[in-house]
VOPAGU-2260 file (C-alpha; in pm, 1 decimal, decimal comma):
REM VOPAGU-2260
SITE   aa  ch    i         X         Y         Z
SITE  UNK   A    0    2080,2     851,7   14338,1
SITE  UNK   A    1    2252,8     495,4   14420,0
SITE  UNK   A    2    2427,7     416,1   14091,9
SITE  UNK   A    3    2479,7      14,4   14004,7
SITE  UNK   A    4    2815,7       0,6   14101,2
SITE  UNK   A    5    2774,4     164,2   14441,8
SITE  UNK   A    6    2496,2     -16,8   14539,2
SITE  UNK   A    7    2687,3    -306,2   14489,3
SITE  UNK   A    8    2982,2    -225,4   14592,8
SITE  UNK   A    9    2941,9    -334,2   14967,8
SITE  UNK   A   10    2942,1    -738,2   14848,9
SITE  UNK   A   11    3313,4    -712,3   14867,0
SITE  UNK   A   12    3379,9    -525,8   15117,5
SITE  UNK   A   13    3447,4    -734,8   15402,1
SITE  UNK   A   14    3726,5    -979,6   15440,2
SITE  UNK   A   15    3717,2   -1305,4   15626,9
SITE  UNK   A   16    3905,9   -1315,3   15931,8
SITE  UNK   A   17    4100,9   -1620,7   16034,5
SITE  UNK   A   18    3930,3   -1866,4   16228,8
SITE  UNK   A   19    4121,7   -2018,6   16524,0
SITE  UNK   A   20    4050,7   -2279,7   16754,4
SITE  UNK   A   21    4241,5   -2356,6   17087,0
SITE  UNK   A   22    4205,5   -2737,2   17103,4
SITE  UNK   A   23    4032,1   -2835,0   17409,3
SITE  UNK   A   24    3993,9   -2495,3   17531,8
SITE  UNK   A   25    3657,2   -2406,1   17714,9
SITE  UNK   A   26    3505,2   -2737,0   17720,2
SITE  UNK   A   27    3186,9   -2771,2   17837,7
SITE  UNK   A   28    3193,0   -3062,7   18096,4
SITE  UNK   A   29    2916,3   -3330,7   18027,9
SITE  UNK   A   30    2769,2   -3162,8   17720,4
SITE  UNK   A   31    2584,5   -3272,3   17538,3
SITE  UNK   A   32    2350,3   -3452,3   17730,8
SITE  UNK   A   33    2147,7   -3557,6   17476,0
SITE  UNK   A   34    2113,3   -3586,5   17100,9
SITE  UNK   A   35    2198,4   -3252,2   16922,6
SITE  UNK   A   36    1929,0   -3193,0   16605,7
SITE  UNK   A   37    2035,1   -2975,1   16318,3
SITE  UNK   A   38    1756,2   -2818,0   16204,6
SITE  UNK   A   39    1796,0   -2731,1   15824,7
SITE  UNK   A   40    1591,5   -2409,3   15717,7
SITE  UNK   A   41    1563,6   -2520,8   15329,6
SITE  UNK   A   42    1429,3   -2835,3   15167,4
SITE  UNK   A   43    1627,9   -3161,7   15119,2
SITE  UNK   A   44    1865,5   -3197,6   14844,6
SITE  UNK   A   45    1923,4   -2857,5   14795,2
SITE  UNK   A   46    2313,4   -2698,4   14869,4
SITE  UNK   A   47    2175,4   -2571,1   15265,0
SITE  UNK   A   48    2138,6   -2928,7   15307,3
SITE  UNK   A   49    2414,4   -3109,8   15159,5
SITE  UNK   A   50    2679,7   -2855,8   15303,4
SITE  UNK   A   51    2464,8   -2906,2   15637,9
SITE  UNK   A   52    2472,0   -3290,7   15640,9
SITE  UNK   A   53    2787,7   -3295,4   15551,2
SITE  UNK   A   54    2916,5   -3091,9   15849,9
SITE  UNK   A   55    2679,1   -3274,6   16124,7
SITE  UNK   A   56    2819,4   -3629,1   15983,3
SITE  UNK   A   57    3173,5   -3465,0   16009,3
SITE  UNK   A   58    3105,0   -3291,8   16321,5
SITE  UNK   A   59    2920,4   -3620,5   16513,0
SITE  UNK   A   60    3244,5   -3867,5   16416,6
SITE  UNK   A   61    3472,5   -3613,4   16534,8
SITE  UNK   A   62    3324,7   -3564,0   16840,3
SITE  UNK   A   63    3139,0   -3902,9   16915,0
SITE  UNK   A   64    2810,0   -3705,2   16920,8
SITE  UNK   A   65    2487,0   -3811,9   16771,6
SITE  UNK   A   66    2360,3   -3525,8   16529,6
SITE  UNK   A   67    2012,7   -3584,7   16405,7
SITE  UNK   A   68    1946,8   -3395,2   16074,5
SITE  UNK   A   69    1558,7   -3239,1   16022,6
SITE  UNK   A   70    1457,8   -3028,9   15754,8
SITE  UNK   A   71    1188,8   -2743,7   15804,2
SITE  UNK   A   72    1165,8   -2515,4   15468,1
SITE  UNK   A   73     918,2   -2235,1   15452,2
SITE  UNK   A   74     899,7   -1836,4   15436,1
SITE  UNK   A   75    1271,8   -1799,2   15318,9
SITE  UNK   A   76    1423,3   -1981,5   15638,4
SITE  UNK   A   77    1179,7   -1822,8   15884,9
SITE  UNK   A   78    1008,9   -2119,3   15991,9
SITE  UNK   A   79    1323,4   -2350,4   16093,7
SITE  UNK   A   80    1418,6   -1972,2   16247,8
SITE  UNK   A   81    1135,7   -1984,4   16479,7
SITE  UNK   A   82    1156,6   -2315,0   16566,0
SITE  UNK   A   83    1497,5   -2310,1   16676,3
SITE  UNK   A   84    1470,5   -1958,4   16844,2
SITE  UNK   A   85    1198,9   -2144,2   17055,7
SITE  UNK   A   86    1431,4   -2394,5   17226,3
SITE  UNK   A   87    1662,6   -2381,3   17531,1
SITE  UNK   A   88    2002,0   -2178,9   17425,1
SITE  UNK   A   89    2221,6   -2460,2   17558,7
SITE  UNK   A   90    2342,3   -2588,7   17240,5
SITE  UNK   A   91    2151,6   -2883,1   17155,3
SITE  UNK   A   92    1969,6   -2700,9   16874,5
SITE  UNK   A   93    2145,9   -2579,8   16566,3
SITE  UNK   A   94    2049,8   -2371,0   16277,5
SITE  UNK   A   95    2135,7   -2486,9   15940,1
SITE  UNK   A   96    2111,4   -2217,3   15705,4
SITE  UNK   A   97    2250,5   -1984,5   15385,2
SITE  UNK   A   98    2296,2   -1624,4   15373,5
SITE  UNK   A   99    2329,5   -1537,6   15749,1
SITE  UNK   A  100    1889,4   -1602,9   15798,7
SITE  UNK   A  101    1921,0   -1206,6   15629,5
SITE  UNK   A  102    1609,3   -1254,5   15449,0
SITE  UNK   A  103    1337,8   -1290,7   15743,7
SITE  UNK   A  104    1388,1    -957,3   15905,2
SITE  UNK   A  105    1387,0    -775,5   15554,2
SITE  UNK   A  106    1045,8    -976,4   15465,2
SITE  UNK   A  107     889,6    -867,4   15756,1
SITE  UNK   A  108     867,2   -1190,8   15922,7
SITE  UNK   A  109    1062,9   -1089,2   16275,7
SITE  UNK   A  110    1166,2    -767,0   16386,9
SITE  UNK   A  111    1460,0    -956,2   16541,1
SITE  UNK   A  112    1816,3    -842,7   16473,6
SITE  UNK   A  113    2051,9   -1152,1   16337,1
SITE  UNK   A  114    2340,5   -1022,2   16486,6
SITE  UNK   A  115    2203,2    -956,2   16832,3
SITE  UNK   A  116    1982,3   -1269,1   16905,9
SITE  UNK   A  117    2230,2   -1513,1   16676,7
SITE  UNK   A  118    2596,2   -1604,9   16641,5
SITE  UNK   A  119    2730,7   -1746,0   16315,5
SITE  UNK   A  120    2972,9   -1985,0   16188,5
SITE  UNK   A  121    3057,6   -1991,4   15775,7
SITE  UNK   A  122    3190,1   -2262,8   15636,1
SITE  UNK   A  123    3174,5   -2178,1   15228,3
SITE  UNK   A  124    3033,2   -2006,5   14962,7
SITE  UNK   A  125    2879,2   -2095,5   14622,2
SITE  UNK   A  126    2798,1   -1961,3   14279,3
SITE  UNK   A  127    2485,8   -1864,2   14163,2
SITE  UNK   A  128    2374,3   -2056,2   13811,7
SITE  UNK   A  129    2106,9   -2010,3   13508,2
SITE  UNK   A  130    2046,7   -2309,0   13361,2
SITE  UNK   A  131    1827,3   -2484,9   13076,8
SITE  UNK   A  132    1734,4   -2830,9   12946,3
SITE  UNK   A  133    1964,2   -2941,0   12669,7
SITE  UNK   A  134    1644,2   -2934,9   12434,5
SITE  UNK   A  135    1581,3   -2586,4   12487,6
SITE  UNK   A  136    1595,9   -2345,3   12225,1
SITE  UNK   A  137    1830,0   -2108,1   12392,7
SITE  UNK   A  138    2147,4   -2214,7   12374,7
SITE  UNK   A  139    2360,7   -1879,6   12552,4
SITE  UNK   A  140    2247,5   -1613,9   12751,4
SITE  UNK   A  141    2256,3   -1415,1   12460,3
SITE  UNK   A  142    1955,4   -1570,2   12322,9
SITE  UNK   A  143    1721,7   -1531,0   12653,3
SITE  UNK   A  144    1785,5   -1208,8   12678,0
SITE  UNK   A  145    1699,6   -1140,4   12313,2
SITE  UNK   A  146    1390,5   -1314,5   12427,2
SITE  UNK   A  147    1298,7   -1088,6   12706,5
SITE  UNK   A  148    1355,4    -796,1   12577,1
SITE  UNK   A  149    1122,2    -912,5   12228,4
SITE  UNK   A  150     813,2   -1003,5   12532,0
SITE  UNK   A  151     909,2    -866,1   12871,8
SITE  UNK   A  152     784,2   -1074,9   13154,2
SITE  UNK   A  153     715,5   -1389,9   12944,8
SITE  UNK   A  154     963,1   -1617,9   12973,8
SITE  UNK   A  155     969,0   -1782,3   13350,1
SITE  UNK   A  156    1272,5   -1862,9   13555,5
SITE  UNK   A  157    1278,5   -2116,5   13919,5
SITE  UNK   A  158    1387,6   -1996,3   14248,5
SITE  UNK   A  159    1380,0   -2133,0   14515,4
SITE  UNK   A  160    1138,8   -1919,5   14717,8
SITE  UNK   A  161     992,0   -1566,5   14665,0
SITE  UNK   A  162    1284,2   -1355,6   14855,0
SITE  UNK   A  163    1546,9   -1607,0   14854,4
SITE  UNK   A  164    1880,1   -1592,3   14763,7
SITE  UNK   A  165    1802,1   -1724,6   14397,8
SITE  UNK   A  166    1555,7   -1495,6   14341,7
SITE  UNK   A  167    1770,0   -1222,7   14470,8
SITE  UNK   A  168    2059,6   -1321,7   14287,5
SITE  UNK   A  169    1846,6   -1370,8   13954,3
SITE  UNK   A  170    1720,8   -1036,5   14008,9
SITE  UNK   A  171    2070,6    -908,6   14031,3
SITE  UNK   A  172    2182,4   -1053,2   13677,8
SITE  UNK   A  173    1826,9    -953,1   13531,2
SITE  UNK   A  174    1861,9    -579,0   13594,4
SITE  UNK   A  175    2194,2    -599,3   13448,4
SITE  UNK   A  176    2110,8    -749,3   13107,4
SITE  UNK   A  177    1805,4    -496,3   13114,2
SITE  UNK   A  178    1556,8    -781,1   13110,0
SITE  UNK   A  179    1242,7    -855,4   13265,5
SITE  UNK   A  180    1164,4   -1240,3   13367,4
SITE  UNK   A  181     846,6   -1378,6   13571,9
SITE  UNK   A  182    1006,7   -1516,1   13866,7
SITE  UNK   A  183     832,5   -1884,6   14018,6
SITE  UNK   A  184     882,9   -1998,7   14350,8
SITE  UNK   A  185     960,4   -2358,2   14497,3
SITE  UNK   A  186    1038,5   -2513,4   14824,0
SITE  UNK   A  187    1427,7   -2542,6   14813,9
SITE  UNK   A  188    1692,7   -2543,3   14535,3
SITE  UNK   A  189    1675,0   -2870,9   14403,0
SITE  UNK   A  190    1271,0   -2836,7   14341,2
SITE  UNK   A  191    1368,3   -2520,8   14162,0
SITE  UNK   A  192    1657,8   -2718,5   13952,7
SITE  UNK   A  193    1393,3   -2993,2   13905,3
SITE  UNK   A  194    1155,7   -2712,9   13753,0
SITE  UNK   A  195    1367,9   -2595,3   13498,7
SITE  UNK   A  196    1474,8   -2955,8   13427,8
SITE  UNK   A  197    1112,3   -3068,4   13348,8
SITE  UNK   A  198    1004,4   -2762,9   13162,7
SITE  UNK   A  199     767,3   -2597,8   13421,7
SITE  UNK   A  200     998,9   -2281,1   13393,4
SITE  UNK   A  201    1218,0   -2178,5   13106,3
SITE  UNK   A  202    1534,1   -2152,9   13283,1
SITE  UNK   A  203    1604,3   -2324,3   13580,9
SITE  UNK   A  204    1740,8   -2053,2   13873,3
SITE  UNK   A  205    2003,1   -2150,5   14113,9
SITE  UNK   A  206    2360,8   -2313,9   14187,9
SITE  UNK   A  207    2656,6   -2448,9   14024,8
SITE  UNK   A  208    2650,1   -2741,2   14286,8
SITE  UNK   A  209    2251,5   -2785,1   14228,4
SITE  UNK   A  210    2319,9   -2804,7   13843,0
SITE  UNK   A  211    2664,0   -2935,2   13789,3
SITE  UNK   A  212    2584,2   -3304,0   13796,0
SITE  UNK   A  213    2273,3   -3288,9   13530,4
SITE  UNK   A  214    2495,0   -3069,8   13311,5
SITE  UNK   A  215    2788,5   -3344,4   13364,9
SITE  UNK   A  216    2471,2   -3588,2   13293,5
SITE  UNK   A  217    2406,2   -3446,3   12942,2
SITE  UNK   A  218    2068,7   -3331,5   13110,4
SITE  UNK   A  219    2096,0   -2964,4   13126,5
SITE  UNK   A  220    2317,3   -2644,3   12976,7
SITE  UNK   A  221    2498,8   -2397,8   13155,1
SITE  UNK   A  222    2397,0   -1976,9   13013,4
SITE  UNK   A  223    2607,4   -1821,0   13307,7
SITE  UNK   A  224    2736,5   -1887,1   13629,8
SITE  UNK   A  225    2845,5   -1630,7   13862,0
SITE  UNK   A  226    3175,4   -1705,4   13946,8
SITE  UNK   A  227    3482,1   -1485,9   13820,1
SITE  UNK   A  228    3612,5   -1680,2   13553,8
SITE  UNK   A  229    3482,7   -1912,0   13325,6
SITE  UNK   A  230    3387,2   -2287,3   13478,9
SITE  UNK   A  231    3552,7   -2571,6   13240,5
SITE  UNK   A  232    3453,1   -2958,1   13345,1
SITE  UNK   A  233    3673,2   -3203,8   13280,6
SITE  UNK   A  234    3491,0   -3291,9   12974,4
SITE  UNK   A  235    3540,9   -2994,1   12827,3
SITE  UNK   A  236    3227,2   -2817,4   12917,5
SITE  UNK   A  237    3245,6   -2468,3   12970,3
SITE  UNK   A  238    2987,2   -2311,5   13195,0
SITE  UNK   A  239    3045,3   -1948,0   13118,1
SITE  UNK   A  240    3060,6   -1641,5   13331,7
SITE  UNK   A  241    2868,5   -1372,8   13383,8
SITE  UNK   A  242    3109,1   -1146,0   13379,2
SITE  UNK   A  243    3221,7   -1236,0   13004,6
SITE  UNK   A  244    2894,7   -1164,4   12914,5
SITE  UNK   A  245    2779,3    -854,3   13122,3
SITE  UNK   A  246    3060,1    -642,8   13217,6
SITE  UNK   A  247    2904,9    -464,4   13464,1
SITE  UNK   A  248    2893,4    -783,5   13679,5
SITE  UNK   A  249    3237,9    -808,6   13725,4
SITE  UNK   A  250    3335,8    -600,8   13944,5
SITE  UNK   A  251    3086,9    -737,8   14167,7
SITE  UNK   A  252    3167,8   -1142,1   14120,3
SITE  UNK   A  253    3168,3   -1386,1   14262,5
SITE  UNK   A  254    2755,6   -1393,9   14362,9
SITE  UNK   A  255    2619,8   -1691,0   14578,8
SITE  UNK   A  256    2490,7   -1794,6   14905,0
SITE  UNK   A  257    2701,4   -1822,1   15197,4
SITE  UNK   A  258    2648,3   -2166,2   15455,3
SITE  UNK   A  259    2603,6   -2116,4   15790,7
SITE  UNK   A  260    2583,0   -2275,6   16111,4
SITE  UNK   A  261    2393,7   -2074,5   16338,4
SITE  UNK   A  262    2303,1   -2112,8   16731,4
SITE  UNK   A  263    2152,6   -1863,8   16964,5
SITE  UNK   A  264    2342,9   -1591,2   17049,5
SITE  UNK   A  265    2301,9   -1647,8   17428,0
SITE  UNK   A  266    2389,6   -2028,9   17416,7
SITE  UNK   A  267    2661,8   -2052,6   17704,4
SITE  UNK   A  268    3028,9   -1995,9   17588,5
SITE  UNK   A  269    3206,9   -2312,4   17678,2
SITE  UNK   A  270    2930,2   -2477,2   17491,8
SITE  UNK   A  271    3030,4   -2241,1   17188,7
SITE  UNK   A  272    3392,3   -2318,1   17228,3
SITE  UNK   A  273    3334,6   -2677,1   17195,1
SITE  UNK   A  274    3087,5   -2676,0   16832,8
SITE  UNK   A  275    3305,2   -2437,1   16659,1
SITE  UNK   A  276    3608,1   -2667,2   16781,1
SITE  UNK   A  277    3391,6   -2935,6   16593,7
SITE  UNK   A  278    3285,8   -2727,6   16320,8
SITE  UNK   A  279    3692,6   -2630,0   16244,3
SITE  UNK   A  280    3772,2   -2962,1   16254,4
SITE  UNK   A  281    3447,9   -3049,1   16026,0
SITE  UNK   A  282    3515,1   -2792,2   15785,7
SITE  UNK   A  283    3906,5   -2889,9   15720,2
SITE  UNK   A  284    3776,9   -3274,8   15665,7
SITE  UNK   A  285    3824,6   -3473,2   15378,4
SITE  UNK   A  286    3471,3   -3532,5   15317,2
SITE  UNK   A  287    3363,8   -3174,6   15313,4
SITE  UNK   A  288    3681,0   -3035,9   15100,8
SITE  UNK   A  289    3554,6   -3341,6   14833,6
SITE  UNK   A  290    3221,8   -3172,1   14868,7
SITE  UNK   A  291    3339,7   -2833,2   14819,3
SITE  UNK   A  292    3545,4   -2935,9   14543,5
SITE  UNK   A  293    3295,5   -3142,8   14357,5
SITE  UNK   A  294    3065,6   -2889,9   14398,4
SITE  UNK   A  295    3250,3   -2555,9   14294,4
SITE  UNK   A  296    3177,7   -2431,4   14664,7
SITE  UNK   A  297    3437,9   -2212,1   14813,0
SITE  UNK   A  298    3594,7   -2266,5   15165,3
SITE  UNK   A  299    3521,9   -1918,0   15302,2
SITE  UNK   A  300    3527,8   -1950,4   15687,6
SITE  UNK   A  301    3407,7   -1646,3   15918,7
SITE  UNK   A  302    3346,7   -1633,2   16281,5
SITE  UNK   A  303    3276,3   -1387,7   16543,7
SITE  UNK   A  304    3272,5   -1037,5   16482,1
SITE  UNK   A  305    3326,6   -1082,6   16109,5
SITE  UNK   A  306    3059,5   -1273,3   16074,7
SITE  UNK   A  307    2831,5   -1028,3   16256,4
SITE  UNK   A  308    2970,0    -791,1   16009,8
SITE  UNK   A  309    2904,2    -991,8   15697,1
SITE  UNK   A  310    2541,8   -1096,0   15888,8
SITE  UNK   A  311    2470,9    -658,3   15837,0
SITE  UNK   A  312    2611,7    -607,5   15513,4
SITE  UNK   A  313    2443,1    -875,5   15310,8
SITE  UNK   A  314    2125,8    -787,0   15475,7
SITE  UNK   A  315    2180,6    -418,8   15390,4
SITE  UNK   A  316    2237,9    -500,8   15102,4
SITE  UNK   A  317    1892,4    -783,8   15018,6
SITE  UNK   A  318    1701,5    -466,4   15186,0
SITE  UNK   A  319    1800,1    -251,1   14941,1
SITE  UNK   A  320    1748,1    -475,2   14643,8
SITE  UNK   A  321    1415,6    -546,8   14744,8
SITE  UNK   A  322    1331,5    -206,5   14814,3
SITE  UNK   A  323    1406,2    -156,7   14469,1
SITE  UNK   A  324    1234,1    -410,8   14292,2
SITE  UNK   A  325     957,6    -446,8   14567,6
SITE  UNK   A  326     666,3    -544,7   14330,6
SITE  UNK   A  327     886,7    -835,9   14217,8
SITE  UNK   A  328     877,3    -963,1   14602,7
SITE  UNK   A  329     506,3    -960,9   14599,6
SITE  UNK   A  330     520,7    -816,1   14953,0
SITE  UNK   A  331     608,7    -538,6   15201,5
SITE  UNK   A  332     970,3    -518,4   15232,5
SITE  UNK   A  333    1180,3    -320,8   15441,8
SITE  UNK   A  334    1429,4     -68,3   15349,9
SITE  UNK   A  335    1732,3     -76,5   15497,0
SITE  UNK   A  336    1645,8     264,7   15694,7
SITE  UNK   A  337    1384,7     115,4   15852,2
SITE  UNK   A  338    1598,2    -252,0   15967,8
SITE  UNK   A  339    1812,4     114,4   16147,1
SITE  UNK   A  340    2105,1      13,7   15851,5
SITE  UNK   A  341    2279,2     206,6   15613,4
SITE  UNK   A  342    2278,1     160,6   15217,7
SITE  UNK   A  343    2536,4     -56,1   15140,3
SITE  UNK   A  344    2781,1     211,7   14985,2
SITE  UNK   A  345    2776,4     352,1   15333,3
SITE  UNK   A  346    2828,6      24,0   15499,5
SITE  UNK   A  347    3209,8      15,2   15580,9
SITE  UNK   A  348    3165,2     398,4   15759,0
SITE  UNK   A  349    2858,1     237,0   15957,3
SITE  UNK   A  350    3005,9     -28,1   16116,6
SITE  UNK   A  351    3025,6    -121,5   16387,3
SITE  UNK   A  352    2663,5      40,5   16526,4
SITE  UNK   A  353    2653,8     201,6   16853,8
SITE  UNK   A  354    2596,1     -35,0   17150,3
SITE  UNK   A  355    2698,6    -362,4   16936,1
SITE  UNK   A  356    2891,2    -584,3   17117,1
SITE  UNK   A  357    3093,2    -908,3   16984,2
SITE  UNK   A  358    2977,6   -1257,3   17131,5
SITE  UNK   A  359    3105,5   -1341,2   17450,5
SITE  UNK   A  360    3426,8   -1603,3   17406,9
């Protein structure tokens, strides 16, 4: 039997390598050759697309290229997947996404491996957030989960799509304060935030960055946030941590998506070179450090083979949660033995699988 801690044990278990660029290295004469469109796999305003916008503005005045931004959200990111999949590999179409795309193979909608058909460029991480209207009459966590437990199942919390990250993540904290919630789905994190905000859900799932500036607002209150360490604006506000409130969390913080640019695997290498030269220099601007900052992201940046790595693990690891709490997903999921993975305690033996083989560079 997988016990709590093991199960979770594999979300720290890689380290980011460094990520270095050789300036000018491998350029790819004469590309682009025409407009490059980011296509973003979650709805607008959400944290996919404001890290995403960011890094195309960044990226485009950099380079002098002309980045057009599109958003196509539907069946946790496999719709802009397809899309994208289904254009030439030579670079002109990007994949904006969270979480390394690991939820579309688990949910059953493409038997395609991430790591073999895409290559990956992380730029940060955030922290996962519950959240309430300041009317509401539960001021801590304390007090929803007194709730739950009283009427299991009837008090209702946003996501931001059945299998997402939020609802994955909400899951997470749920099992650990021994509580059952209805889980409701919308199209992107800020319709979720927006949710909980208006009253169509109890608690409003999702980010620190999706939250932060209602909470600043007077709008909405902080129960926990999923960071390490306690959260304190500079008001004084003090978005609390999980971890202070569920011990068994902590050795398992900090929980939250991770942003990633993402272009077919086969896209030709000079053409590589040159975006991730872009998205260095993109990443290490002023206007996306403000964002980070402003935002409670973390700069977390993984290329390459660590990136395939972390690509595996955290989908190892959504398979097994699923798999677990499969009549919460409201449809077949697969296990992580049959994605051909390990359980995530057995991650760090597994890797690398036979016959993988790093992108070319």
């Amino acid at each position: 039997m997988t016990t709590r801690r093991n199960f979770m044990a594999g979300l720290g278990a890689t380290a980011a390598s460094a990520f270095v660029i050789t300036p000018g290295a491998g350029h790819a004469n004469g590309w682009p050759t025409q407009p490059i469109t980011l296509v973003v796999m979650y709805g607008q305003g959400g944290g996919t697309d404001v890290i995403m916008r960011t890094l195309a503005n960044e990226m485009a005045s950099a380079k002098g290229w002309n980045i057009n931004v599109i958003n196509k959200p539907g069946a946790v990111g496999a719709v802009a997947t397809e899309f994208v999949h289904g254009k030439e590999a030579d670079g002109h179409w990007m994949l904006g996404a969270a979480n390394y795309n690991k939820f579309v193979r688990v949910m059953g909608h493409t038997d395609a491996v991430p790591w073999e058909n895409w290559t990956y460029l992380q730029a940060a991480s955030a922290l996962a957030s519950w959240a309430v209207p300041v009317d509401s009459p539960f001021q801590t966590l304390e007090d929803v989960i007194s709730a739950a437990k009283d009427n299991p199942g009837s008090l209702a919390i946003s996501t931001s799509g059945t299998g997402g990250i939020w609802h994955e993540l909400a899951l997470i904290v749920a099992d650990a304060a021994g509580i059952e919630l209805s889980f409701v789905p919308y199209k992107g994190g800020k319709a979720a935030t927006l949710a909980g905000l208006q009253g169509e859900t109890d608690i409003a799932g999702g980010g620190v960055h999706e939250h932060v500036d209602l909470i600043r607002a007077g709008q909405l209150r902080c129960l926990q946030q999923c960071g390490v360490e306690d959260i304190v604006l500079d008001d004084g506000t003090v978005l609390p941590s999980v971890g202070n409130l569920l011990s068994s969390l902590k050795p398992v913080l900090p929980l939250g998506p991770q942003y990633n640019l993402i272009l077919r695997r086969d896209t030709p290498p000079a053409v590589l070179k040159e975006v991730e030269e872009a998205f260095a220099t993109a990443v290490n601007s002023q206007a996306f450090q403000d964002i980070a900052k402003s935002k409670y992201f973390s700069v977390d940046i993984r290329s390459g083979e660590a990136a395939d790595k972390r690509a595996a693990q955290l989908e190892a690891i959504t398979a097994a949660t699923f798999t677990k709490y499969a009549d919460q997903i409201g449809a077949a999921v697969k296990s992580p033995a049959d994605l051909g993975l390990p359980e995530p305690e057995g991650f760090e033996a597994w890797w690398p699988p036979e016959g993988y083989t790093p992108v070319a560079g």
